[in-house]
N, C-alpha and C positions, 0 to 999 in steps of 0.2 A: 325606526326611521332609516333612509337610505340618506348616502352621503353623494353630495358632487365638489367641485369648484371651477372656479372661475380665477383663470392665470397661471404661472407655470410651478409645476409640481414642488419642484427644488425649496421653493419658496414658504412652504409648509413642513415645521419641521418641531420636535420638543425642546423644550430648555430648564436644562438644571440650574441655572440662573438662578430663577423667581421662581417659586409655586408659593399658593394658596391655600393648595389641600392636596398634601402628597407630596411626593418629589420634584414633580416635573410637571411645566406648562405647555400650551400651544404657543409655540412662535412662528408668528407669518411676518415673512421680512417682505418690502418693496425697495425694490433700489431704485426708483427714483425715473426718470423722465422714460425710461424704456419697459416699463411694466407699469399697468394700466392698474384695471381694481384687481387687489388678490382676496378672496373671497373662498370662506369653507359654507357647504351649504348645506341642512339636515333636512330633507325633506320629509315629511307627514305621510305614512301610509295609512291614516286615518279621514276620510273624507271629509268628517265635520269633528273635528278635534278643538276644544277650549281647552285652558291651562295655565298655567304660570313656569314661564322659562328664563330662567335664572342663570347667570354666566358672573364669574370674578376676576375684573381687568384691572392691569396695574398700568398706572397713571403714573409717569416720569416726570412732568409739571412743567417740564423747561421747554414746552414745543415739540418733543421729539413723540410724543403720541399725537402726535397731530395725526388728522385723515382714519382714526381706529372707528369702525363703527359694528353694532350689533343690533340687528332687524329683523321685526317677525313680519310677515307678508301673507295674505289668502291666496288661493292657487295660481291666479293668473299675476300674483304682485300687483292690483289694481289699489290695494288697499295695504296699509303699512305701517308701521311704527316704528323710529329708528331712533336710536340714541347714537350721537357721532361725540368724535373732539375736533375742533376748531382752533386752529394755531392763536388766533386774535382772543379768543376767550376766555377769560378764567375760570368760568364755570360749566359742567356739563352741557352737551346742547342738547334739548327733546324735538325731537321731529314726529308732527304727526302730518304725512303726506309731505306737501311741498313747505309745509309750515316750520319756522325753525323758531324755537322755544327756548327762552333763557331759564335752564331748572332752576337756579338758584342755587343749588351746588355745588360747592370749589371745587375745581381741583386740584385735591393735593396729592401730594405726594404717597404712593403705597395702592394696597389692593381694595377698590372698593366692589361694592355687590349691585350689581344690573338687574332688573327684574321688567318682566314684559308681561304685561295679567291680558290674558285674551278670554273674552266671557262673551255670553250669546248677547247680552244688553250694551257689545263695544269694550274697546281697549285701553290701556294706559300705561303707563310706566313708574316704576319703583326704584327708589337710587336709595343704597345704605338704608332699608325701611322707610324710606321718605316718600309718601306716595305723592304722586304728579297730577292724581288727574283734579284737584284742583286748578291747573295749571292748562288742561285740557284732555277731553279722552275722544281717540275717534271711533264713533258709532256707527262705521260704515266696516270697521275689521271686526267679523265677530266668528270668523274658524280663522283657524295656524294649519299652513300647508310649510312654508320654507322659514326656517331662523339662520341667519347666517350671521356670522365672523369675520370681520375683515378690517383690509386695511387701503384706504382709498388710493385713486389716480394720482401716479405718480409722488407720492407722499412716502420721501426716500427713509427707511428706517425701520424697527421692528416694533411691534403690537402682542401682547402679550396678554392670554386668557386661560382661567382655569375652573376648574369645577363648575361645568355645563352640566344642568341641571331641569326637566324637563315633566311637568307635576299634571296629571288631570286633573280639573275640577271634578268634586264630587257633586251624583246626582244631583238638583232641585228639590226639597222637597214634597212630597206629595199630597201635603195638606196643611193649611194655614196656620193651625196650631202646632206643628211642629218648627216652623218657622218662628212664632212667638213663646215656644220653650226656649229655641238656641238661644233666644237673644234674653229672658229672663235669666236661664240657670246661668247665665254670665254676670247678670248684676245681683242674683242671690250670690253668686259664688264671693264676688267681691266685697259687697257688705254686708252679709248674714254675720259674722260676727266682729262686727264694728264696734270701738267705744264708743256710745253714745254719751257719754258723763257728761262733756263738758255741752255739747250741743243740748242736754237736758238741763240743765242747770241755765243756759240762758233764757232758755221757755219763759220762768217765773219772772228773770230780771229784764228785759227787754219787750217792742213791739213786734213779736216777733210771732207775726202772722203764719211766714211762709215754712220756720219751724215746723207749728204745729201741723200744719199739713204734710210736710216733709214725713214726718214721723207718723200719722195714721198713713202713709204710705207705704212704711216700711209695718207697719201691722197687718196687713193687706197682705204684704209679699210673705210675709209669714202664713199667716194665715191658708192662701194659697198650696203652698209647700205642704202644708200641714193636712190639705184634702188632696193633694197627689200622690204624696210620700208617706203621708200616715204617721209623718213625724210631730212626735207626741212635745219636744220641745219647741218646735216651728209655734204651735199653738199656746205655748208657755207666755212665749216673745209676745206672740200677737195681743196675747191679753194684757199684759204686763204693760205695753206700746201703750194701748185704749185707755189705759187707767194715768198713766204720766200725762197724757194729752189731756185727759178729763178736770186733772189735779192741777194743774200747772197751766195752762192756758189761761192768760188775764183776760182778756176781751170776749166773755162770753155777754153777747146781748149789748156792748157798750160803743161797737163798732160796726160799717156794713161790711166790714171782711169778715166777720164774725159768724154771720150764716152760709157763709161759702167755707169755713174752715168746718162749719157743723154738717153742713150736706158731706163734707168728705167722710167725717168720723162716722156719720151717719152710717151709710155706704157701706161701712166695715162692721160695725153697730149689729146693723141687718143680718149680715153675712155669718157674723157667729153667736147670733143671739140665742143659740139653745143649750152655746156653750157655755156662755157667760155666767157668772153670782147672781144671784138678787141684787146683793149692793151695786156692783155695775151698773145693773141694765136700769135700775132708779137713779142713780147720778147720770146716767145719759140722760133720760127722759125728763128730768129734771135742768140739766143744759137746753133739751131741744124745745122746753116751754119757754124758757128766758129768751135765746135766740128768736124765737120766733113772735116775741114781741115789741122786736127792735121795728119791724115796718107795719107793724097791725098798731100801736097804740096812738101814733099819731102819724103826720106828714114830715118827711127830712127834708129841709131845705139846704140844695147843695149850694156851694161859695159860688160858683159861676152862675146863680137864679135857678136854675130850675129845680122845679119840687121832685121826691120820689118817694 
């Protein structure tokens, strides 16, 4: 990245004061009615550059950060994302273009973290981990040519930043299934080894449809693991799942949530049925005759009339 700015040099300088990370920050002082915007600016030698650009500002609370702002722009600045401090507001301001956004975010006192996520599907901003684009993302900024630092017109006083930070996004990747790995090996990683005790134990004592299904769901995600990874205890779980479900679910055949709990189990049934017991694969098949005479042996009449 190459550097410029915009106002007089003097006015750019470090401070042992405050840092963040390290010793020393940037200080850009504005004195006030005779110096307009003072502004550092990192320009993109990357044509089409996405990313996440991250900067650590410290927030004084009492007004004297007022006019600080930090902004990612496309090459012409047509397109923009800016987070500023506003003297009247308490909380961070998000700007996306001309739009000015209440984050929600106090300010208090000390160093908080700024984040600007520039992605080819549009922009947004990140404050202490708190993502914004709930709050709004603009779909019109989707490369980073300029990020600047600064401190607005005439807004007499010093703004203080540190540990600029500037991340590419990694590739896309190049096939749908790689995409539905990311985002499973993150919810195997999380509950692959969960206690299930107490959530099995209500099975038996409650109406507790969306359990049951809960749980041949996690026999599934074992299961899965277990033809990817060849992981011989993935297939342990999975069976072990099948059979608590089997065992323990009340409402087989006595309710019409009953055959939608059975198509789930079903589902999984199918999947490892050459792995399965004898005794298994007869207590399922023995479930999926009961169930499946819940709508064949007569007509249900529902409370609001109509029959099914």
């Amino acid at each position: 990245m190459g550097i410029g700015w915009a106002g007089r040099v003097e006015n750019f300088t470090t401070s042992t004061k405050r840092s963040s990370d390290g010793t020393r920050s940037l200080k850009i002082h504005n004195s006030g009615a005779r110096d307009g915007l003072q502004t550092i600016n990192h320009l993109s030698n990357q044509p089409s550059f996405t990313g996440n650009i991250s900067v650590d500002f410290y927030e004084l609370s009492d007004n004297r950060s007022k006019g600080s702002v930090f902004s990612a722009a496309d090459q012409n600045n047509s397109n923009y994302l800016i987070f500023q401090i506003e003297g009247s507001q308490p909380n961070f301001v998000y700007r996306i273009q001309d739009q000015q956004i209440d984050s929600k975010i106090p300010r208090t006192t000390g160093w908080h973290n700024l984040t600007l996520n520039v992605t080819k599907h549009g922009s947004y901003g990140t404050i202490d981990g708190n993502s914004l684009s709930p709050l709004g993302v603009n779909y019109s900024l989707t490369d980073l040519v300029t990020i600047s630092l600064g401190r607005g017109w005439g807004k007499e006083g010093n703004t203080y930043f540190d540990n600029l930070r500037v991340t590419s996004l990694p590739d896309l990747p190049q096939s749908q299934q790689v995409i539905l790995d990311s985002w499973s090996d993150e919810v195997y990683r999380i509950y692959k080894d969960s206690d299930l005790s107490e959530v099995i134990s209500s099975l038996s004592s409650q109406r507790t449809h969306g359990i049951a299904r809960s749980l041949s769901d996690q026999a599934m995600m074992h299961f899965y693991y277990y033809l990817r990874d060849n992981r011989l205890n993935d297939l342990d779980k999975a069976k072990w799942l099948t059979r608590i479900v089997i065992d323990n679910y009340q409402y087989w055949g006595k309710m019409w949530l009953s055959p939608i709990t059975t198509n789930q189990l079903a589902f999984n049934v199918w999947g490892m049925w050459n792995f399965l017991d004898s005794d298994l694969r007869s207590d399922f098949l023995e479930i999926l005759s009961i169930s499946s005479l819940l709508f064949t042996q007569s007509p249900k009449k529902h409370k609001n009339g109509y029959t099914f």
